[in-house]
N, C-alpha and C positions, 0 to 999 in steps of 0.2 A: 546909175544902178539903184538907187539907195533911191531913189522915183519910183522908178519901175517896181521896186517890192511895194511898197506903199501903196502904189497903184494896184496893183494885185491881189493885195490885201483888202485893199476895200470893195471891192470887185468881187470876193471871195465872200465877205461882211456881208453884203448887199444881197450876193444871191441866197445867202444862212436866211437872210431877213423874210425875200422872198416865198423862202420855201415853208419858213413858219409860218407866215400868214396863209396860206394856202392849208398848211395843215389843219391851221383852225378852221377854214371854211370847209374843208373835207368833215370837222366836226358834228356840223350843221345838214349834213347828207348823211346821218344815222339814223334809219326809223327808230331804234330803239333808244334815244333819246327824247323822240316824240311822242315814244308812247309814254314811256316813264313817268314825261311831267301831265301826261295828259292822266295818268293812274293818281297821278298825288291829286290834282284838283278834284277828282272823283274822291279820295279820302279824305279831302277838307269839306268836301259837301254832305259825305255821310256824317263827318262827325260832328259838325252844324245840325244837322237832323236829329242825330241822338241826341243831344245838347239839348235841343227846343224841343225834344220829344219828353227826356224826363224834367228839366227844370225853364222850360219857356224860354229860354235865351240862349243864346250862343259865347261862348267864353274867349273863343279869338276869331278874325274873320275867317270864312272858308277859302280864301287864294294864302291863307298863312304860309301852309304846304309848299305849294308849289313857290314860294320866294323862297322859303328854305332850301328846298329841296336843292339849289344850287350854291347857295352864297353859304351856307354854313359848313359846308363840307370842300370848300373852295381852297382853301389854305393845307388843309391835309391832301387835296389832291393837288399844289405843288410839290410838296416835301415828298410825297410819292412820285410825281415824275420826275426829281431831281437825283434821286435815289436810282429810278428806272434807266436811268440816262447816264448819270453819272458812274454807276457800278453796271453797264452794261450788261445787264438783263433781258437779254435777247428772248422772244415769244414767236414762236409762230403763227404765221398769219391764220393758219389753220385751227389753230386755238382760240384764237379771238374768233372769229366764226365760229365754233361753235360755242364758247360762252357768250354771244350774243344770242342762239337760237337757246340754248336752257334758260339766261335770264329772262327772255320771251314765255317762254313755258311757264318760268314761274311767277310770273306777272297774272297773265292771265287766271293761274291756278288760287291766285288771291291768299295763296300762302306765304308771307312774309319768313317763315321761319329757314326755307329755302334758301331766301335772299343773301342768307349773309356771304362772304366774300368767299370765306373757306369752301363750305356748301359745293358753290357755284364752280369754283376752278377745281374742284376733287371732280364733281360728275363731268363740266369738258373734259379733265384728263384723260377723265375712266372713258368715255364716249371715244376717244381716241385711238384709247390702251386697246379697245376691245375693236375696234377699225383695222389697225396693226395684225392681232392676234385672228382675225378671219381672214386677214390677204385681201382686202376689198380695197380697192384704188376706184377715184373718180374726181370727177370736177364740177366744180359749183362756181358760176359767176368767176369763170376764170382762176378758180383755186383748187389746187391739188391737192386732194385729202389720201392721204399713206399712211398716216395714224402715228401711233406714236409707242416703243415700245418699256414695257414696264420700268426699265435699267436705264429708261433715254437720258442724257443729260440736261434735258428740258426742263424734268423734274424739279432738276436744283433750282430754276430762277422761277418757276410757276410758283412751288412755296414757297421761298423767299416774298415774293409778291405778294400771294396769300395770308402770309404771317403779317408784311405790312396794313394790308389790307383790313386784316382783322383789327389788328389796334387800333385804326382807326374807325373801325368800327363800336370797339368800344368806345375810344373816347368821344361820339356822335349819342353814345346811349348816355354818356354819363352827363354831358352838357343838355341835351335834348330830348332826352325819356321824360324829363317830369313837364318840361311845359309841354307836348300836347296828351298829358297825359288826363282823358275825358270821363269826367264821371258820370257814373250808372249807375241807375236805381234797384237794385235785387231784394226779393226777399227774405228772412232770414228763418232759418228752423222756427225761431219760437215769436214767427208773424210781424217781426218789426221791418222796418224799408233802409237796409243798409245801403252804403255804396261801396263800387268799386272802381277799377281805374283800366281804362283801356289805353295802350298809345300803341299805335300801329304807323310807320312813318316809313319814308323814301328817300336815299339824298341818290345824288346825281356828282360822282366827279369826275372831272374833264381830267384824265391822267395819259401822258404821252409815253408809250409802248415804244418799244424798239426790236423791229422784223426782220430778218433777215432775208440777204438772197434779194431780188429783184421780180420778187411773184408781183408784189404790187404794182409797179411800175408797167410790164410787161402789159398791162390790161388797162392802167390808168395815166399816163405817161404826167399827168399832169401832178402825181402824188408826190410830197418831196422827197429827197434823198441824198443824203450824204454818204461818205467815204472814210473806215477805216482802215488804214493801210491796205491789204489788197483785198479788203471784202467789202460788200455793196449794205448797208443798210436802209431800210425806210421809218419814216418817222409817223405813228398814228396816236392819235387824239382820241384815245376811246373814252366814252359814257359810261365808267365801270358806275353801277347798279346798285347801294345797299341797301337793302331792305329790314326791318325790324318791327315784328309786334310781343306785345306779353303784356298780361292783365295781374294786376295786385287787387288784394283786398285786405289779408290780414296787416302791410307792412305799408305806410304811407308812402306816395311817390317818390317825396324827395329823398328819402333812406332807399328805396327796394330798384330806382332804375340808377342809382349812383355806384350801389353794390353790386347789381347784374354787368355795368358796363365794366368795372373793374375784373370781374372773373370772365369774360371776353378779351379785356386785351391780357389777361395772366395765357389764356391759351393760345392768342397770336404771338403771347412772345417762346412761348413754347415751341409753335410750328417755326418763328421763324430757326432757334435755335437750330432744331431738325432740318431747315433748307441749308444751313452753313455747314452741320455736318456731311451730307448728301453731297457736300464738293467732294470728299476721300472717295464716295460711294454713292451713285446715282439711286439707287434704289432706295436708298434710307430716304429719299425726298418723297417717293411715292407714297412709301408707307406713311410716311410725316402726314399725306395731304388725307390719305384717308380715315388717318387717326384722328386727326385735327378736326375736319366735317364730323364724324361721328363724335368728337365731344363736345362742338358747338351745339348739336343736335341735343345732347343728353342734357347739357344746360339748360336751354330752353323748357325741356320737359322738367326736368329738376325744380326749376323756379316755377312750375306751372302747379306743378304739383302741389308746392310748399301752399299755394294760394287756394288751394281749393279745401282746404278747413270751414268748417263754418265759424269760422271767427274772423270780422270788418274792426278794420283800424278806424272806419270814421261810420256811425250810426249813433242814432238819437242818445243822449242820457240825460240823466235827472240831475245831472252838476250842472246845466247851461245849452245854450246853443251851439251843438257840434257844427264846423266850418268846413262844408265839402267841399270848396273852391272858392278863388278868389282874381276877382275880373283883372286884367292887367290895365295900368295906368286908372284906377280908381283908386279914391279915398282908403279903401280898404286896403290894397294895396299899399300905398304912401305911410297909413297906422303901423307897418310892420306885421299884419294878419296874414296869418300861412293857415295852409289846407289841416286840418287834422285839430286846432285849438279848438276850444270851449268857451265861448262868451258868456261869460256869466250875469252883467250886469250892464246896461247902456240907459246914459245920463241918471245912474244912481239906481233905476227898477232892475228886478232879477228878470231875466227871459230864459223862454224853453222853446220856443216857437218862432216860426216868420212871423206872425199876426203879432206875436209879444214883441220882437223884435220894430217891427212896424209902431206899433202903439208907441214905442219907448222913444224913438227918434221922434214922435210928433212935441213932443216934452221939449226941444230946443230944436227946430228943424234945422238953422243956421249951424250948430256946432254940437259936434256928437263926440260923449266920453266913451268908451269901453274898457269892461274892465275883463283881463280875456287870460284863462290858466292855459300855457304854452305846453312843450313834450315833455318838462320837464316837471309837470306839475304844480309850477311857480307861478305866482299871480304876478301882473303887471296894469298898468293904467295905460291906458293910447289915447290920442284925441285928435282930431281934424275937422274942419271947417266942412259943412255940406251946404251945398246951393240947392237942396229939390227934397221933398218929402217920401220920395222916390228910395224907399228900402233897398232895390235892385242901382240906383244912382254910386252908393256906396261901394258895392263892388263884391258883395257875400253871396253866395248862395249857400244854402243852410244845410244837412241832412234831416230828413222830417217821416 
């Protein structure tokens, strides 16, 4: 007897095993994973362009994107399917249809500010809500659309979702906002060539949904599915989408996307609270989702606003060579040079200028001092070894 379970059990293991691998390969049959990454290589190409358009060089490669766009958001979309799965977070298949066709929409639309998580699962809901409330039934590729009504209890696990969804959205702004954050050359009221800072970005995370009922199945017999107690579930691998851009000028990167992704996840942990209350009362989840989108929204504007002063946190001054960027894995880099400092002196000469800056390195091409005032207005000495006479070798680019 004590075989026979055993045997059953692995039997049981085997066919688990089965049907996960399969769901991963169901992953691979989304176009909207295709396009996805195929939108991020288009945004590492533009911003290689603008890059070489205002300062001749490119500051990361343009496939950067698209290797992020998976592997960085990779660990938060386990701990969201673990979440998804293990608190039984049921979706309808119907909803994932259509937040596949709005993140579509807003791909295209080239507006990232759409993209964020809340966003996108408020408008499928509402596309739902408003499906339900005109009585329109129909089928798409084998799915039954009957909408979804205001009070459904769906609500509760969409926000729930959403609210996760969102912190992890911010904390992708707070790790990720500053490096591909690209500077731009503008000019300023009283004629000088400040810069500012664009980061416009895409991740891709592979998170496993949990559908009910046997829609999937019924049309795809090959989809996996397991069993609790007497209801049918299917297991899917979606490509949730998040999207992000916002431009800084007055507040350097590393302070202004550290700050923005912190009040992002302050408002997914807000939604999420609202999906736990929406258990006593379905309807407090709706309100949650719409409230939650409409504040995402207002942030974005809020922070956008704040940037459009004419006042640049990095523009020329007469204390040294202001540091609009600094190349990754160069010299500059390895000296402890961040974006936003004032190089004041290199190997002993004052500089104000690339040409000064240039000159000053020819002075010991092997080995370059700087002496460089940080955010805090404090001076310090840095110094590194250079191989090349090559100003651009070191790893600066200047505001000029």
């Amino acid at each position: 007897m004590t075989v026979m379970i055993w045997t059953a059990g692995g039997i049981m293991a085997w066919d688990s095993l089965i049907e996960l691998l399969r769901a991963l390969g169901r992953f691979f049959i989304n176009p909207l994973l295709y396009i996805a990454l195929f939108v991020t290589i288009f945004l590492g190409y533009r911003r290689v362009k603008r890059e070489r358009k205002y300062f001749n060089i490119r500051i990361l490669s343009g496939w950067s994107e698209l290797k992020d766009s998976l592997l960085k958001g990779l660990l938060m979309a386990i701990i969201l399917s673990i979440i998804s799965i293990g608190a039984g977070l049921v979706v309808p298949v119907q909803f994932l249809f259509i937040l596949v066709v709005v993140t579509l929409m807003a791909l295209i639309g080239y507006s990232y500010h759409l993209l964020s998580p809340i966003v996108l699962f408020s408008v499928s809901f509402i596309v739902l809500v408003v499906v339900k409330e005109a009585g329109w039934t129909f089928t798409v590729l084998g799915i039954e659309f009957s909408g979804l009504a205001l009070h459904d209890a769906t609500a509760i696990t969409i926000c729930l979702l959403a609210g996760l969804a969102l912190v992890a959205e911010g904390l992708l702004i707070r790790k990720q906002g500053e490096k591909y954050a690209s500077p731009i050359t503008e000019q300023t009221k009283r004629g000088l060539k400040a810069v500012s800072y664009l980061s416009k970005q895409l991740w891709v995370l592979p998170v496993f949904f949990v559908v009910p009922g046997e829609a999937i199945q019924a049309y795809f017999p090959y989809w996996p599915q397991f069993s609790l107690g007497a209801e049918h579930y299917s297991v899917v691998l979606f490509p949730l989408v998040i999207g992000f851009q916002q431009m800084t000028r007055k507040t350097l990167p590393h302070y202004f996307y550290a700050k923005l992704g912190k009040s992002v996840m302050i408002v997914g942990q807000l939604v999420i609270i609202g999906g736990l209350i929406s258990y006593f009362e379905p309807l407090v989840g709706t309100i949650t989702l719409i409230v939650g989108a409409a504040m995402r929204l207002l942030l974005s504007l809020q922070y956008k606003w704040q940037q459009r002063m004419d006042t640049y946190a990095v523009v020329p001054t007469s204390t040294g060579a202001m540091i609009a960027a600094v190349l990754p894995n160069s010299p500059a880099e390895k000296m402890g040079l961040v974006t936003g400092e004032v190089i004041k002196k290199v190997n002993g000469r004052h500089v104000y200028t690339e040409r000064e800056l240039y000159e000053a390195l020819q002075i010991n091409a092997a080995h370059c001092r700087i002496e460089v005032l940080d955010h805090q207005n404090e001076l310090r000495l840095t110094q590194h070894v250079v191989h090349s006479d090559d100003h651009h070798r070191i790893g600066l680019l200047l505001a000029r």
